[in-house]
C-alpha positions as CSV (number, residue, x, y, z in Angstrom):
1,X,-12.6,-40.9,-51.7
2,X,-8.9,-42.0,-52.5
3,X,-6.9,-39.0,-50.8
4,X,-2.9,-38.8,-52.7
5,X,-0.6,-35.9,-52.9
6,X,-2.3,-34.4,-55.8
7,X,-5.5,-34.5,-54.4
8,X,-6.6,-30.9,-54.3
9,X,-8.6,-29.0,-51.3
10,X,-10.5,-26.0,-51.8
11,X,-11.4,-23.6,-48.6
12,X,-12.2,-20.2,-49.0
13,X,-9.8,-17.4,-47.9
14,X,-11.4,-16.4,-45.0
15,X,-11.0,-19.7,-43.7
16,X,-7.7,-19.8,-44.3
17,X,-7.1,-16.2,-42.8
18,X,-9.1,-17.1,-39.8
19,X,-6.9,-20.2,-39.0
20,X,-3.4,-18.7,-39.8
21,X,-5.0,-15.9,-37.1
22,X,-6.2,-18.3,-34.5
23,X,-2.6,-20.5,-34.6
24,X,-0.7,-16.5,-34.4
25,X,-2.8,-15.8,-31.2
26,X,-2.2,-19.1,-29.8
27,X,1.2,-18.7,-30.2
28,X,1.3,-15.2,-28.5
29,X,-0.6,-17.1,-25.7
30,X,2.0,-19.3,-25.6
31,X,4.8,-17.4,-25.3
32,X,2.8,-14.8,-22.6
33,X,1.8,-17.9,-20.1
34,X,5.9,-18.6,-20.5
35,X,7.1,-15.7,-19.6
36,X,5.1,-15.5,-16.6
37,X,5.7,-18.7,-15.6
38,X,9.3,-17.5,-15.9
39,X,8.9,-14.6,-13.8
40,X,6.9,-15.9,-11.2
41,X,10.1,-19.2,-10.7
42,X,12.7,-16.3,-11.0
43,X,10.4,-14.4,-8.2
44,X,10.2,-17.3,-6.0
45,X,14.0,-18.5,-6.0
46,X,14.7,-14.8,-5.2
47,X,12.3,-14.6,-2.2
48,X,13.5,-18.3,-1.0
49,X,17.2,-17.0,-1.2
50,X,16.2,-13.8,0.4
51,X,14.3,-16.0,3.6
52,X,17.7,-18.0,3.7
53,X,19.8,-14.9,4.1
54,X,17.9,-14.0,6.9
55,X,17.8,-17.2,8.5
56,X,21.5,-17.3,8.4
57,X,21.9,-13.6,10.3
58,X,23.9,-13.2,13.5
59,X,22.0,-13.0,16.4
60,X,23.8,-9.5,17.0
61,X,21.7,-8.2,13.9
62,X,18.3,-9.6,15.1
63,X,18.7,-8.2,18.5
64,X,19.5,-4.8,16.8
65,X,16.5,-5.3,14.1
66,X,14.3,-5.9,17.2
67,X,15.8,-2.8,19.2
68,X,15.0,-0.7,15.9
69,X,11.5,-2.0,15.7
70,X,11.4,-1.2,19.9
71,X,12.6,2.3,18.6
72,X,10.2,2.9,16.4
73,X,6.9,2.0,18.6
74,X,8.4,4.4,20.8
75,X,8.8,7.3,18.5
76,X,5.4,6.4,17.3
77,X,3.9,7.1,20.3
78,X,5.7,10.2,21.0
79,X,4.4,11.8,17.6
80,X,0.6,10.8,19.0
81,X,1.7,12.2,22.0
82,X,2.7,15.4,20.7
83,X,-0.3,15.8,18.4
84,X,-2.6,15.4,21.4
85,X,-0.5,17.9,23.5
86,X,-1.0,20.4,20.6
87,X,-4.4,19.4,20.3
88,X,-4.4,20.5,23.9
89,X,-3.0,23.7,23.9
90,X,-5.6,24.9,21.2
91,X,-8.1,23.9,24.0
92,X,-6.6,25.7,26.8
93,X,-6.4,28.2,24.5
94,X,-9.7,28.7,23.7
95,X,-11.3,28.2,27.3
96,X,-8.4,30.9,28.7
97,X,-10.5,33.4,26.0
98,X,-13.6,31.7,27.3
99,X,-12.9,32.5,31.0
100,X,-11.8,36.4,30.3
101,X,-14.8,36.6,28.3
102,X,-16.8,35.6,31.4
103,X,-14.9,37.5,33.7
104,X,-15.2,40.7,32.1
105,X,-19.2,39.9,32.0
106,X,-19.6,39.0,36.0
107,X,-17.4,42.4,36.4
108,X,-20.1,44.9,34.3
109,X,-23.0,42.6,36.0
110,X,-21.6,43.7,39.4
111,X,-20.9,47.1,38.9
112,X,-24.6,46.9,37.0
113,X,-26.3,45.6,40.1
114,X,-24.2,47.9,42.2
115,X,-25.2,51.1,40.7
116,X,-28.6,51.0,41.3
């Protein structure tokens, strides 16, 4: 087979659509895994520049991030305290009803067993 520029090839055209569609989806591929890659780099010089920042703070800023923090445990706990102190007060509550309830039953039983 002697192969020259006029040697002619003959595929049919769904061949030929199926490769021009396979090299377009490789190159969309392409370009995706790219821009990814270039989002994840930017992403990463960010967060490194953002962990030197902080590395570079003044101690006066730390000891006020870690009174904050300090701060916050300590409101935290108040709010649980609170909720249980409400929490509380519906149980008093109740057993106060409770308690005149049975009171008001021990007083008819006396004057029951009393009157006869």
């Amino acid at each position: 087979m002697k192969v020259s520029e006029n040697t002619s090839v003959a595929m049919p055209i769904k061949n030929m659509v199926g490769i021009v569609v396979a090299v377009a989806m490789g190159v969309f591929a392409y370009t995706e895994v790219t821009a990814r890659l270039t989002s994840l780099e930017t992403s990463r010089e960010l967060f490194e520049n953002d962990l030197l920042k902080k590395s570079q703070q003044v101690p006066t800023d730390q000891e006020q991030y870690m009174l904050l923090e300090s701060v916050f445990k300590d409101v935290e706990k108040l709010i649980e305290n609170q909720e249980q102190n409400m929490t509380n007060k519906v149980n008093i509550e109740f057993l106060k009803e409770q308690v005149r309830k049975l009171q008001e039953d021990v007083e008819k039983l006396i004057r029951n067993g009393s009157g006869h």
